[in-house]
N, C-alpha and C positions, 0 to 999 in steps of 0.2 A: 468587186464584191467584198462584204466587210466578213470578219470571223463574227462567231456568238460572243467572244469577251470585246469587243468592238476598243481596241487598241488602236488608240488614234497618234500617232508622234509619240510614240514610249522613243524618250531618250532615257535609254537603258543608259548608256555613258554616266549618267548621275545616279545610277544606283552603282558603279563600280566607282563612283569616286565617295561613296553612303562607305561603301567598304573600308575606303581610304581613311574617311573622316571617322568612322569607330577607331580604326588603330590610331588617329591622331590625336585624338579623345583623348583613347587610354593614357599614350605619350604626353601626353601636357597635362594632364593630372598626377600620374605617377612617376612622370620622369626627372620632376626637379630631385628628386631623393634617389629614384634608382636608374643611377646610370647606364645599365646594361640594357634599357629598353630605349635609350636613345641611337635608332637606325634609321638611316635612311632608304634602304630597302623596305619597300608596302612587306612583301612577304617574309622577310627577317625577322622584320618587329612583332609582326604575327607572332611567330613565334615563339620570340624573345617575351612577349606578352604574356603569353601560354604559360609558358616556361615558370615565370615566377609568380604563376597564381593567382592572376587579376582577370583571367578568364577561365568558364568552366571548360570542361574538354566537348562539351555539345555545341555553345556557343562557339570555339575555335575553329569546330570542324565545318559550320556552317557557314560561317566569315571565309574559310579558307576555300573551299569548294564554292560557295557565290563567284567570289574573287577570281579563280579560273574559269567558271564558268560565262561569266560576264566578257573575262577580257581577251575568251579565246570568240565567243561570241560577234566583242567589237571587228576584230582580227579579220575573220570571216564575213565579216557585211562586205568592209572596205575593197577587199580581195577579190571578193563575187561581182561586185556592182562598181567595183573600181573611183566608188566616191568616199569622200573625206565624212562622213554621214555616223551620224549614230542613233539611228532611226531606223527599229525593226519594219520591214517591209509590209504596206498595208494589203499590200495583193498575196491571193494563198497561194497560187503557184509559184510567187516568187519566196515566199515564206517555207512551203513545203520543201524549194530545193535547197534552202538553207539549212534545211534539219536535216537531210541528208548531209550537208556538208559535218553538222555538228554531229555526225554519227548515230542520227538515230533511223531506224530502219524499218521498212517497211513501203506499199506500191500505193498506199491512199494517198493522195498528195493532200486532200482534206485533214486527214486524221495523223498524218506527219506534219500537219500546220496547227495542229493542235495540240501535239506532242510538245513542239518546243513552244508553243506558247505555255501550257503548262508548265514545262521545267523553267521559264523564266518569271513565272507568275512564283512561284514555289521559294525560289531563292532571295527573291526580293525583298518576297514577306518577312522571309528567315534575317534577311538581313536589316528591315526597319525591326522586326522585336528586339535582337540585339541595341540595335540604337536606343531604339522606347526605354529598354529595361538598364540601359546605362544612365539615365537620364529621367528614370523615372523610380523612385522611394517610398512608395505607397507603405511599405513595411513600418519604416521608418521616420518618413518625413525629411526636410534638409538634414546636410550636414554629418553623413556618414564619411568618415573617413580612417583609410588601413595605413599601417606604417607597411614598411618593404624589407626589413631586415628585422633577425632574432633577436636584435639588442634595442628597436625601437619597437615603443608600443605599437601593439597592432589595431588596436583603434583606441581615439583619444577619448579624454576627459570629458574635453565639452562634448563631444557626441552621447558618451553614456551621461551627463549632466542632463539631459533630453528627457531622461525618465527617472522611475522613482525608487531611485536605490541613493541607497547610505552611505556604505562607505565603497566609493567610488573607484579608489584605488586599488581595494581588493577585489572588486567587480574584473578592474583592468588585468590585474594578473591572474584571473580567471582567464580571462576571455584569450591572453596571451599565451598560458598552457595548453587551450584548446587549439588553437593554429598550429602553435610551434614545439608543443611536448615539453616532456623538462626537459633539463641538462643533460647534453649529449645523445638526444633523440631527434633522430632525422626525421623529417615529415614529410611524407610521397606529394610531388605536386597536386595530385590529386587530393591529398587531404585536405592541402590547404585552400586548395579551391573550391571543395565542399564547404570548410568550414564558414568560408567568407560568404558563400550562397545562405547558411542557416543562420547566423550571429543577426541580421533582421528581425527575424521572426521570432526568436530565440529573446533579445532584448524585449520586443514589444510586446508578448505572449508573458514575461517572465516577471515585467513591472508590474501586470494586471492582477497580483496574488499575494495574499497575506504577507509573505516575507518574502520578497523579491530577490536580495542579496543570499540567499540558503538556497534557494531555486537555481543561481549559478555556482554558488559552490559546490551542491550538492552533483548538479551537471555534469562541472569539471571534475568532482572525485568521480563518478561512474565514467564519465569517457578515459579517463588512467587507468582505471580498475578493468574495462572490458577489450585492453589491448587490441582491440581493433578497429581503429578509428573512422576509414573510411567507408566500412560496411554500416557501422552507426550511423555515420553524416549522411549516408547514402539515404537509411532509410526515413531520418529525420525531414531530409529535403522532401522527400518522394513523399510522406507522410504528414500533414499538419495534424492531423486529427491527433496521432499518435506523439507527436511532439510536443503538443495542448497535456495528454497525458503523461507525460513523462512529468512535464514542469510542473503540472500542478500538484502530481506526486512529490518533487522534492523544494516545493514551495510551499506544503503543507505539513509535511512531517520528516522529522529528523526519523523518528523510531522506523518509519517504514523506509525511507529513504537507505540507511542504514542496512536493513534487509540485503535490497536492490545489489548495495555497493559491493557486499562483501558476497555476495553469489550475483554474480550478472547475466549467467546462465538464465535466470529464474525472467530476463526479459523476453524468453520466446512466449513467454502465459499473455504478457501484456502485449504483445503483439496481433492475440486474438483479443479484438476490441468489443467485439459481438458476445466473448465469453465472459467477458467482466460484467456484462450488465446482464448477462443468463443466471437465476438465481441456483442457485446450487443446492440441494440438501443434503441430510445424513447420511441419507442410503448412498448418493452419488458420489462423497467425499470417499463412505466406507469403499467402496467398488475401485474408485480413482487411485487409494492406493492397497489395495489387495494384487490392482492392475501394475502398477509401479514396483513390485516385490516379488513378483515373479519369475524366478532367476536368477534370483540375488541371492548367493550361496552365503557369504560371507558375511559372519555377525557385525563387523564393521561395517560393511556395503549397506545390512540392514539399516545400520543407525544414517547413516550418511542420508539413504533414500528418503528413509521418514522424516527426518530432520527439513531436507530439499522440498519435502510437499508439505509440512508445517508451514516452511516461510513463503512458500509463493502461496496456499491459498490466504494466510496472514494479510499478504498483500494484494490480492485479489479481492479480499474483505474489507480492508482499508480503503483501496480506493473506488468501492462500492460507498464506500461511505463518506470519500468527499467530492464524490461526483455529486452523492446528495441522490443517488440511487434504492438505499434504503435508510429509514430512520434511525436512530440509537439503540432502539428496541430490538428491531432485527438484526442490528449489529453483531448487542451482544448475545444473541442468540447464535448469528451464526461462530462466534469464538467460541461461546461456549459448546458447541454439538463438533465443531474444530478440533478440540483439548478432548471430548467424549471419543470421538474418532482414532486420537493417536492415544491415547489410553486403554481400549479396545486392543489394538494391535501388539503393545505396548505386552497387553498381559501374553497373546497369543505366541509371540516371538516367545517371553520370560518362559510358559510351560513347556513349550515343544522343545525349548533347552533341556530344562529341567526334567522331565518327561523321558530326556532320551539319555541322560544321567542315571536319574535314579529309580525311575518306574513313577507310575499316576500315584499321587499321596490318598489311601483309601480308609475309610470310615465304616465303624459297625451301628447299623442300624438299630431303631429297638425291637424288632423280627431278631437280632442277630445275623442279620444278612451282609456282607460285604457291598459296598457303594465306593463310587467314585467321589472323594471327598471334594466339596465346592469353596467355592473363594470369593469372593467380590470387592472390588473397589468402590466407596462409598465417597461421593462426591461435597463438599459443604462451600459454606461461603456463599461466594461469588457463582462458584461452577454450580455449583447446587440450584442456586434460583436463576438460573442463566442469564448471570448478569455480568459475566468475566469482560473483560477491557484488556485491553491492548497491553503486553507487558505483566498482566497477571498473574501473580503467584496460582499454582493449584493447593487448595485445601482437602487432601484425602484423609480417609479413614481406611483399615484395610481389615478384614473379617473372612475369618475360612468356616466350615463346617462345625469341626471337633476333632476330636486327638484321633491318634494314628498312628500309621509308616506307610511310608511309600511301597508298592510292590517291588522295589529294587531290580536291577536285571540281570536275567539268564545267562552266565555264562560258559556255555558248553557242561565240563565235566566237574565245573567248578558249583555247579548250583547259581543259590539268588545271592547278589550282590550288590553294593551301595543302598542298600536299607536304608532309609532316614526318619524321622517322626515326621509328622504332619507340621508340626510348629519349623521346624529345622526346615523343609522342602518351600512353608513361606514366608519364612523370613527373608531367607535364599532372594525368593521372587519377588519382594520388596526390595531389598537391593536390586535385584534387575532392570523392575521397572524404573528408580529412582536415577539407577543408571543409563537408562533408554531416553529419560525425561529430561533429567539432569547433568548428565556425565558430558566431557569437552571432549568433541572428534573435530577432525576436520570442518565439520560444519556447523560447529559452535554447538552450543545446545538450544533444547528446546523449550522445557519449561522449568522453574524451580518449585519443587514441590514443598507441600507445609504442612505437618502432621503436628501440628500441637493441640488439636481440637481431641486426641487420642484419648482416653482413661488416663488421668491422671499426667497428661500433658508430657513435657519431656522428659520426666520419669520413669514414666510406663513404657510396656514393651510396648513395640513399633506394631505387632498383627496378633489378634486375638483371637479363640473361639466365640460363634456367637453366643455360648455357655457364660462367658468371660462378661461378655455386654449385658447381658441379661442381668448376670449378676451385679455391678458396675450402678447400675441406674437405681436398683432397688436400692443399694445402700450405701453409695459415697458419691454420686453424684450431684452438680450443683445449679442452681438457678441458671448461671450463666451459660450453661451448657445445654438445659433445655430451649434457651433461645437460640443456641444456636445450633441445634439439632431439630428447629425448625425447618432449615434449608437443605437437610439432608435428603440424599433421591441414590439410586445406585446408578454409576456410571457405565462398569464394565464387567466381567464376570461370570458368574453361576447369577442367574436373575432371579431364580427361586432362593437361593439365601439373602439376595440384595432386600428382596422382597421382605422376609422374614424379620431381616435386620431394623428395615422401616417400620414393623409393625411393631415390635419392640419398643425400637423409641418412640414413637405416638404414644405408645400405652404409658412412658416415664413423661413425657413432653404435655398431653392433652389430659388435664384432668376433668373428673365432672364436676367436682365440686372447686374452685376457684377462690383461693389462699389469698386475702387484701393482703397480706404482709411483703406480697410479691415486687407493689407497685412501688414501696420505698426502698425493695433489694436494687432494684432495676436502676431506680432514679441514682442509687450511691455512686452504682457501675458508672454510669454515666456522666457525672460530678467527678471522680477519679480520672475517668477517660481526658476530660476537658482540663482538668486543674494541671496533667501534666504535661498539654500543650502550652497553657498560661503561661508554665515556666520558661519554654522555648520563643513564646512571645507571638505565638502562631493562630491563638485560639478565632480568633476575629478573620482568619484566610484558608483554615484548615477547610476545605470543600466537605470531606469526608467528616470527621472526627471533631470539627471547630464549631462555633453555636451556631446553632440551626442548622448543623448539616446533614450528611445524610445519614449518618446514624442516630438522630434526633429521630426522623422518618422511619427508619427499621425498628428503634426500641418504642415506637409508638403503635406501630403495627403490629409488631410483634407481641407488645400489650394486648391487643384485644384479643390475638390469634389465641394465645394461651386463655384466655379469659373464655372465649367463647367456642376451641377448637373441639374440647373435649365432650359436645355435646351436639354439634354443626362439623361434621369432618368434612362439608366440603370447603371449609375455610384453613385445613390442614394442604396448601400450597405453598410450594417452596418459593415461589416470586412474590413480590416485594408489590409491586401493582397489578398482579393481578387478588391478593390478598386485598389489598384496598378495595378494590371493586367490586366485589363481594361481600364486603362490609358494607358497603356502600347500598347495594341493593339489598340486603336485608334490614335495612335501615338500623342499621350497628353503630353507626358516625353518620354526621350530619352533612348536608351536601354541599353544604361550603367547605365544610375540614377537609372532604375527600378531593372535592375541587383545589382546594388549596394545597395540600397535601401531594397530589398528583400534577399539576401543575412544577413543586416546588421541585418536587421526584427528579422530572425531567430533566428541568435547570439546572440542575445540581450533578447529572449525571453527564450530563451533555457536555458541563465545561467540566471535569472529571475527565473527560474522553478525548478534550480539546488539549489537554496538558500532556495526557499519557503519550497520545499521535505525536504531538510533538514532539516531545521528548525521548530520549535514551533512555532516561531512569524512570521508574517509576512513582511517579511526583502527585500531589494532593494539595499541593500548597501554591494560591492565585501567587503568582513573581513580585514581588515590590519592584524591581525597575519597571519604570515606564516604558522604556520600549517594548520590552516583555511581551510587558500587558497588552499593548495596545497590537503587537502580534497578535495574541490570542484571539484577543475580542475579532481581528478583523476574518481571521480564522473562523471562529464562529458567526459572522456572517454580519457585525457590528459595521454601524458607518460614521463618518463623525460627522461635526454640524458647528456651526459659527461660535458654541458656549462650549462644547465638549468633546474631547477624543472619544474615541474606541473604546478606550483604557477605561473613561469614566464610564461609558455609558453600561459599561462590562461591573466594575464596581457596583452601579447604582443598583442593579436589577442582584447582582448577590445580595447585598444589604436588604432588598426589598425581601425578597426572600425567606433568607435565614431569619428576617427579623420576624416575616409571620410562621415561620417553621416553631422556633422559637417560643413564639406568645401560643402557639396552640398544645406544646411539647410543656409549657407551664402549667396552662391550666389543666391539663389532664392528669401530670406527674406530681405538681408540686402545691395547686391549688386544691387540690380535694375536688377536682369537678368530679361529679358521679357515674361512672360507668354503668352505663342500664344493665340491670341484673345484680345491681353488687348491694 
């Protein structure tokens, strides 16, 4: 009678010599170099194999338990049946009392003939994948090969020659840090055997991306930086999805890469894959760290915290955004509600210092009533029309109620004490904040702020009443100021003065009746702007600031904004396209200009965005190398083709561009075209 797995002549004997030939395998590939794994003991060399890291500890343990299991197997035919045989027994009761010989137990002589057919079905299989996966490079294709010692490379030239990296050689002493550590760093067999399992995937995964050679480097500096190499390798192995994530993160951006390196802590966020593609909002940012701050005594621990949830949702933002998860639009929406967020906090941490110094800074109403004097941070720029990028300065303004003192505080038999003015309690709080923002702790900082938008720019005092502003606008303020007091909105604060603040400047910004003399202020501004890139020789690549770029677009919008706000406040938007679009459908500009216009917007912003991600610094200017560029472009999703790189095709579509950004930014500024209404 046959079993259900119907095992006809298993000469098992060749699946213990399957064993043999894995370890001879290894031996005659690795052995010309390393002599320690030259044994002639099967089980030694096991070992010996083990030992220096050309097997994982899974694969070992399953070679080595086949191996006994097989050959105490053989042992026991011979013994029982007294034949020279290697031939599992096709009858079950002869089968069944041999599983009792191999100790396994139980009275079914069926189901103990099925026992050990199982465990010998089990081991065999265990032991062809180890063969398969010795022998098979699906990762890689031919021609992987490891050196055996810390002084020869760990895998050569011509193997990483295979794919599409640059400089080769620093590729190699990557990938050789990643095995062996630096100097005078031991590396648990187990690392190394991790490492050799993921350097596959890790090559083939790493050539598929913009800058492939920054993708291992950037590797190698986090796997130094998170001193713990085998928990990483572990999970990279055990992980591809997350491994695809990791590299495409530092194959696309130094800036965020960067992040990563110097807090590696901040890789438990990216470990939840399902959160990075969960969209986030303000309230849930606001909550996420209200939640993070709770218990954090310590004004330092404060900054450290905020600091820590800046740069991982930074980076949770980013690579929402080269997964291609959301557009540029919502990008920089969510940076910008990001920087509203810790601004928000920013002020809360500064008063409740302040607050518990000197008492609340209090104001007389015009009842004569005593009030809580209000404050607000006033957003401009970039954060203003939420359109902040990566590495962005903050443009604040800062505005309180009106004059005052603080209520200073009780002390005992001492009366009230630390009295201060209103002005004095926040200026105070501008230093705080600037230092919450800007100041260097442990965890770097977070953003640099830029108040030169203020009254009177860096002359002027740093925080005003709104008395102050009021005044301010009626009589010394200038063109260039009402543009860009276009972008004004309150970030953080008393929202009833934020408020106040904004209606103020509408009332200096939007007039009803609409000054021509504005259009040749505007055009000067902008002729200055461009003529003192000229000198730097940049005008022709400047993305922002160079011709046709995006401040061609802002000072052209901006144009009508002023022209028609004062009489249409719903064209009084702090965004930059969604003000287009509103001109647009009131038929204020033509549907080509907006088309073109909005079209240009994008392109302009998007490689803007392409530079900054990349980049450490905060950069506006396309690279003149060509390698650079052709990063860039492949970055932004450019391919090349039998006539042209990346690089050009990157080039071409700028020129296109700015040249019609340009020819429409003429005939409106400089040709006299006619603005309906004028």
């Amino acid at each position: 009678q046959k079993t259900a797995y119907e095992i006809k002549e298993c000469d098992w004997s060749s699946d213990v010599c399957s064993s043999d030939l894995v370890i001879q395998v290894f031996q005659l590939i690795y052995g010309g170099r390393d002599e320690h794994i030259r044994e002639r003991n099967s089980l030694k060399a096991l070992d010996k194999i083990y030992e220096r890291g050309y097997l994982s500890y899974n694969d070992y343990s399953d070679l080595l338990n086949a191996y006994k299991f097989l050959r105490e197997l053989e042992n026991r035919i011979q013994i029982s049946f007294g034949l020279q045989t290697h031939e599992i027994p096709e009858d079950i009761e002869e089968r069944g009392v041999l599983s009792r010989k191999m100790s396994f137990s139980g009275n079914d002589i069926a189901a103990l003939s099925e026992d050990l057919t199982s465990a010998y079905i089990g081991h065999t299989d265990r032991v062809r994948r180890v063969y398969d996966n010795l022998f098979y490079r699906d990762m890689l294709g031919e021609g992987l090969e490891y050196g055996s010692g810390r002084d020869e490379p760990f895998i050569s030239i011509e193997t990483i020659d295979g794919f599409n990296f640059e400089d080769k050689e620093r590729v190699q002493r990557n990938l050789q840090l990643m095995y062996n550590g630096p100097p005078f760093y031991h590396p648990t067999t187990k690392s190394k055997d991790l490492s050799r399992q993921i350097i596959p995937a890790i090559l083939r995964l790493s050539s598929q991306l913009p800058d492939p050679d920054m993708a291992i480097n950037n590797l190698e500096r986090f796997v130094s930086a998170s001193g713990s190499r085998e928990v990483l390798y572990s999970l990279l192995l055990e992980n591809e999805k997350f491994m695809e994530l990791l590299l495409s993160l530092f194959g696309n951006s130094e800036f965020l890469s960067n992040i990563l390196i110097r807090q590696p802590d901040l890789i438990d966020g990216l470990l939840d894959v399902e959160g990075i593609y969960r969209f986030k909002g303000l309230d849930d940012m606001c909550e996420e760290l209200s939640t993070m701050l709770r218990g954090v005594d310590s004004y330092e621990g404060i900054l450290n915290e905020m600091r820590k949830f800046k740069r991982g949702e930074e980076l949770r933002i980013g690579l929402r955004h080269i997964l291609g998860e959301v557009d540029l639009i919502r990008t920089m929406e969510d940076l910008s509600n990001l920087a509203g967020v810790y601004l928000r906090m920013a002020f809360e941490v500064s008063d409740a210092d302040l607050s518990g110094k000197y008492g609340s800074p209090k104001i007389e109403d015009q009842d004569g009533r005593i009030r809580d004097c209000g404050f607000s941070i006033i957003g401009m720029g970039k954060l203003g029309g939420y359109e902040l990028d990566f590495g962005s300065d903050l443009d604040l303004v800062f505005v309180y109620s009106g004059d005052g003192n603080s209520s200073g505080i009780e002390v005992g038999d001492k009366g009230i004490t630390n009295r201060i003015s209103n002005h004095e309690y926040f200026s105070k709080m501008c230093g705080m904040i600037f230092n919450i923002a800007g100041g260097f702790t442990s965890s770097g900082f977070a953003y640099r702020i830029d108040t030169g938008l203020r009254p009177d720019g860096e002359k002027g005092t740093l925080v005003l009443p709104i008395n102050g502003f009021r005044d301010y606008f009626s009589k010394r303020a200038e063109t260039w100021e009402r543009q860009a007091l276009i972008k004004a909105r309150p970030i953080a604060g008393d929202e009833t003065l934020g408020e106040e603040f904004i209606e103020i400047a509408h009332i200096f910004v939007y007039k009803k009746k609409f000054d021509p003399s504005i259009i040749s202020e505007i055009n000067r501004m902008r002729e200055r702007m461009e003529s003192e890139l000229s000198g730097r020789g940049e005008s022709q690549r400047d993305i922002k600031v160079g011709y046709g770029g995006i401040v061609d677009i802002e000072f052209i919008t901006q144009l009508f904004q002023l022209k028609y706000g004062g009489r249409d406040s719903s064209l009084r938007t702090t965004r930059t396209l969604d003000a287009l679009t509103r001109l647009n459908l009131k038929k204020l500009i033509s549907q080509q200009d907006f088309q073109q216009l909005t079209e240009s917007y994008i392109f302009l912003r998007r490689t803007e965005n392409g530079l900054r991600i990349r980049n450490e610094q905060s950069v506006n200017v396309l690279p003149h190398s060509k390698t650079e560029l052709i990063r860039l472009a492949k970055m932004l999703g450019y391919s090349c083709d039998e006539k042209r790189t990346e690089g050009d095709k990157l080039i071409d579509e700028y020129r296109y561009h700015t040249e019609r950004v340009r020819e429409i930014y003429t005939r409106i500024f400089k040709n006299g075209e006619r603005i309906k209404g004028l």
